[in-house]
N, C-alpha and C positions, 0 to 999 in steps of 0.2 A: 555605628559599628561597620565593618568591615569585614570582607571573608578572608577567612584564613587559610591554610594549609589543609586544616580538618574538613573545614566545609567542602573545599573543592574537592574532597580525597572523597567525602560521604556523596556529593552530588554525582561523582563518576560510578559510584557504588550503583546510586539510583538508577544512572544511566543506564548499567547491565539488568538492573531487576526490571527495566523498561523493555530491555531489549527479549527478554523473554515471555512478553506479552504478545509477539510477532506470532499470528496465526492463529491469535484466541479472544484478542479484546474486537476486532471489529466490529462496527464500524466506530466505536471508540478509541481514541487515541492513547499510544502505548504508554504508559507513567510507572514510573516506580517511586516507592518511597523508604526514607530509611528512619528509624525514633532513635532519643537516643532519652536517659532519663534526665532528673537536673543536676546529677552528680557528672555526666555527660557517657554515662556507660551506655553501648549500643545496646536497645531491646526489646527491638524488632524491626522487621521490615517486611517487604511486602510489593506486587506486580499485578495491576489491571485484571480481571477474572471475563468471565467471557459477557456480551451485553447484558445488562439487566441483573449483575450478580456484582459483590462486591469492587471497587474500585481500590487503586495503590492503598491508599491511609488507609481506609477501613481494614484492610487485611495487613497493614503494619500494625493495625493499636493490636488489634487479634493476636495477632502476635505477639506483643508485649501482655496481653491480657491471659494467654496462655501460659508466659514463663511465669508469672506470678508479681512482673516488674509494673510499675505505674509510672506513666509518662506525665504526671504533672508534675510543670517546672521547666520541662523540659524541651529538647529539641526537634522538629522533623528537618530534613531535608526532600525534597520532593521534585522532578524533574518539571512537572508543568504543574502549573499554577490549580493549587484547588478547585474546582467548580463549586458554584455559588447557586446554583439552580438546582429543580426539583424536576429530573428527567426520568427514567427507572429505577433512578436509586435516589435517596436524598442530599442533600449537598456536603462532598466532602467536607470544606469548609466548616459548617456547623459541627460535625463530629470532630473535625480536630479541636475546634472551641471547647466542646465538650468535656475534650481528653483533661483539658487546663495545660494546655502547651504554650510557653511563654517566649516562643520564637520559632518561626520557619524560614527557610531558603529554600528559591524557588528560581530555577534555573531557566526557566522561559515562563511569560505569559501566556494566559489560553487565548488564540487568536476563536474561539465559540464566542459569535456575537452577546451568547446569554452570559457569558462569564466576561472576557476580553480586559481582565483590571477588577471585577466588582469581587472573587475572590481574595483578590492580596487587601482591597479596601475592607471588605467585611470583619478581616483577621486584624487588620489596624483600629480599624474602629473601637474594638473590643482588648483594647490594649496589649493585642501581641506583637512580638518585632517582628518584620517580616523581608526579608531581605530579593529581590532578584536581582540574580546573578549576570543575566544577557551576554555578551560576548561569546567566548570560544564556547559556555556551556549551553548556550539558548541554539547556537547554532548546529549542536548535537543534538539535541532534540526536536529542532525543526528537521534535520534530518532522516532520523529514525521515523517521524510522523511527518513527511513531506505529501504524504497525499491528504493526511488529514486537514493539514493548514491551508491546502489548498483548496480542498473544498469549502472550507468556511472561509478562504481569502475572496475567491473569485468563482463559487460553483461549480468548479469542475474539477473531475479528479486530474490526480497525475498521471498520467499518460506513458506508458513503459514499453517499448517495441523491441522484444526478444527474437535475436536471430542470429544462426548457427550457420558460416560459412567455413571455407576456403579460404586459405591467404588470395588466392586470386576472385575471392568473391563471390564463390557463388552456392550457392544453397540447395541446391539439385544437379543431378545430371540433366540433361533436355529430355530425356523420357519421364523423369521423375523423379527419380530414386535417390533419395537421399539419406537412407540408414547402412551405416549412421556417420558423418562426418564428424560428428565431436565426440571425443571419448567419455569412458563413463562420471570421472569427475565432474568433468561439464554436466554432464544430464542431474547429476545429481544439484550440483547447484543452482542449475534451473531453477528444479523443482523448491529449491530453496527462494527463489524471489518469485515463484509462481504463491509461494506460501503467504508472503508478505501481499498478494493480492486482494481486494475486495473482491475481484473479476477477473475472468480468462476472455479475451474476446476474439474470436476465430471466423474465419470466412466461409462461404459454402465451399469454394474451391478446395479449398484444405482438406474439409469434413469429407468431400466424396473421391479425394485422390488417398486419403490416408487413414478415413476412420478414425480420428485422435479422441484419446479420452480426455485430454488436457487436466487431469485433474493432478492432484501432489500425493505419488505416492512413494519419492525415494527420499523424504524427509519424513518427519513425525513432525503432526498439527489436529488441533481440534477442532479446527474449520475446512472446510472445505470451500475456496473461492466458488462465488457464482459464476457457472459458465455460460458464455453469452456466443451467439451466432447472427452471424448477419449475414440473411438469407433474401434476397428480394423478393422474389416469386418461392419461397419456400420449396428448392430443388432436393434439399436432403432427408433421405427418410427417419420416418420417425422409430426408426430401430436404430439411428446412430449412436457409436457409443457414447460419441459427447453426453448425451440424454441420461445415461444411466446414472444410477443412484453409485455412490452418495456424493451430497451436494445438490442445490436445483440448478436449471439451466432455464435456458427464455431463446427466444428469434424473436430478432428481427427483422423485420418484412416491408416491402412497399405496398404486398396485399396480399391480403391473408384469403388464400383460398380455401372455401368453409371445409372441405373434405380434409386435404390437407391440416386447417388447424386443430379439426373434431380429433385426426390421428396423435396429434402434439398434445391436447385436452389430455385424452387418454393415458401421457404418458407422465402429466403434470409438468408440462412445459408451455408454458405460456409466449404467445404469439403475439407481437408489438410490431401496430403500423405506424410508420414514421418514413412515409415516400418523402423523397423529392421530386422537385421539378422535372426534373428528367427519368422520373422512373425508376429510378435507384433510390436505396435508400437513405437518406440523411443524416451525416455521420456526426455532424456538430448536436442533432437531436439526439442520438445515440448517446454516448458523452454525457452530455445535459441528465437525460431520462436514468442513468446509472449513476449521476451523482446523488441525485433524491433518492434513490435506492438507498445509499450509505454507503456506495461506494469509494472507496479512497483512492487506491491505488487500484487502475486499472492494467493489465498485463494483457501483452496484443499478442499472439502465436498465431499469422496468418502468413500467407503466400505473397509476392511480391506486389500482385494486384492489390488486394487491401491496404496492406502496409503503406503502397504508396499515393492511396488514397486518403487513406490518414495526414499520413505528409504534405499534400499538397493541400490540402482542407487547413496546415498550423494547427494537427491536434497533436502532435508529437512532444512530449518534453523531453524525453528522454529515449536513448537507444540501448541496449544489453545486448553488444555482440559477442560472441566464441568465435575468435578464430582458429580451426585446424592448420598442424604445420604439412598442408597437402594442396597439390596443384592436378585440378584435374580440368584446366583448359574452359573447352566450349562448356556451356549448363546454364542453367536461371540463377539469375542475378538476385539483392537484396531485395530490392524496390522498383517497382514499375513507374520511374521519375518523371518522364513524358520529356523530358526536357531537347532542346532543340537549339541549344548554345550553353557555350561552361559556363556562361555567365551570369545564367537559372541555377545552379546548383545548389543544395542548401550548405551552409555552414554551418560545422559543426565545432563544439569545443570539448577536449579528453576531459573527463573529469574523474577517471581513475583506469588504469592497467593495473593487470594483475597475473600472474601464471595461473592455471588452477589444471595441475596435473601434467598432461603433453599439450593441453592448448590456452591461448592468451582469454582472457577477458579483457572486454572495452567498454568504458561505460562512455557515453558521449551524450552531449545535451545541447538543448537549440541555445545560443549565446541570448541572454537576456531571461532564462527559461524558470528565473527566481526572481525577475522582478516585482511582481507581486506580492514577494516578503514584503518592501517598504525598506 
């Protein structure tokens, strides 16, 4: 068999009820699903719940268990591939077998080493059709879940570096003061890829020049990103607001001085040594240490030092600029690049502009920055 019209029209369905898992399934990957019964009448569907609570299908059959309708015979369509393991919940898989569903489409593979193929095998095994889709619709969903794939592709999340300039570039005036150079649509969309975060990760420089809460509050989310600080010598006190509830936070430290971290203890913030060689702390371990968290998508809101510590380290995949339509000359720049010929500079490639109010969005990414799909 073949997909048709209907399938791709129900997978795009999927796709939306995936899309509103953003800011509630993490560190699970966002899925939707849609049923339909075997007469092909839609009756139900369903979107990831938060960890350890129902997954897309189970809260599609609920669905359809609710109107009164029975899906055996019948169809799902599903954006990523069932899971076939027994993690907090038990394997979607089984329960559509359950259902007596006599065909699924499934718009990407689960790249979860415990799944990666052994759900669409378990569905065939057991005599149902099982169809994926790949092309334009696998690539919608590696989208929406690009941190996720990447952490079970190559251990590390995807890496997001948010930053709000100038057409002429620069992100502060030389004293400081940068409120507010993007207008309020901007901040509020932010706060909207700050949602899609596993993590906020911010600098000490930042913390002691602006106090940030970095948390999301001009969107509605049922998570709260973890916010993360890297602090070497742990310079920021532990009254910062980053620290405040809700949500946890953590530092990062190259040494954790015991006074210092007993005050962090206190505030239920925990202190993580991860020097380097030079006394700084180690950003590739950083990264690393927050992808075993469950971290997916990580979200950088730091000062141009950081940022382009990141950058020069290759932890960058991706850029999230605002540009304002304002020119205010001398002031700090995006990234502290070090560079000493244009011939260091990094390249970047657009991979969307957008208006968003009076100022532009840019999303930019390192060229090669998906090749770890395969």
């Amino acid at each position: 068999m073949s997909l048709g019209e209907n399938d791709l029209r129900q997978l795009q369905r999927a796709l939306q009820l995936a899309h509103s898992a953003i800011g509630r399934s993490d560190p699970n990957p966002r899925v939707g699903c849609v049923l339909a019964d075997s007469s092909g009448r839609l009756i139900g569907e369903g979107a990831t719940q938060a960890a350890g609570q129902a997954h897309a299908e189970v809260m599609a059959l609920r669905a359809a268990q609710a109107s009164g309708a029975s899906p055996r015979g019948g169809s799902a369509w599903v954006s990523l591939e069932p899971c076939s393991h027994h993690g907090r919940t038990p394997p979607c898989a089984d329960a559509l077998l359950a259902a007596g569903l006599s065909r699924v489409v499934v718009a990407a593979t689960d790249p979860n080493p415990l799944v990666a193929g052994a759900g669409v095998q378990r569905l065939r095994a057991a005599g149902v059709a099982v169809e994926v889709a790949g092309g334009a619709s696998a690539a919608q969903v590696q989208e929406l879940n690009i941190g996720f794939f990447s952490r079970m592709k190559r251990g590390l999340p995807w890496v997001r570096c948010k930053l709000a300039a100038t057409l002429d570039g620069r992100t502060a005036l030389d004293g400081g003061a940068s409120r507010w150079i993007t207008g309020e649509a901007a901040r509020a969309d932010g706060h909207a890829w700050r949602r899609r975060a596993g993590a906020v990760l911010s600098g000490v420089g930042t913390i002691l020049a602006d106090d940030p809460r970095l948390d999301v509050r001009h969107v509605a989310t049922e998570l709260q990103p973890l916010r993360a600080v890297v602090d070497s010598r742990l310079r920021a006190p532990a009254h910062a607001r980053i620290y405040d509830p809700p949500g946890a936070a953590l530092v990062f430290c190259a040494h954790a001085e015991p006074a210092a971290a007993a005050a962090l203890r206190a505030r239920d913030v925990e202190a993580v040594e991860l020097p380097a060689a030079d006394g700084s702390v180690d950003l590739r371990r950083v990264v690393i240490d927050l992808a075993a968290r469950g971290v997916n998508e990580l979200h950088v809101e730091a000062g141009p030092r950081l940022s382009g510590a990141l950058l020069r380290a290759g932890l960058i995949d991706e850029f999230l600029i605002y540009l304002a339509p304002k020119l205010i000359g001398a002031g700090r720049g995006m990234v502290d690049g070090r560079l000493t010929d244009l011939s260091q500079a990094w390249a970047l490639q657009f991979h969307a502009v957008e208006p968003i109010g009076d100022d532009l969005r840019v999303i930019a990414r390192r060229p090669g920055a998906l090749g770890w799909l395969g």
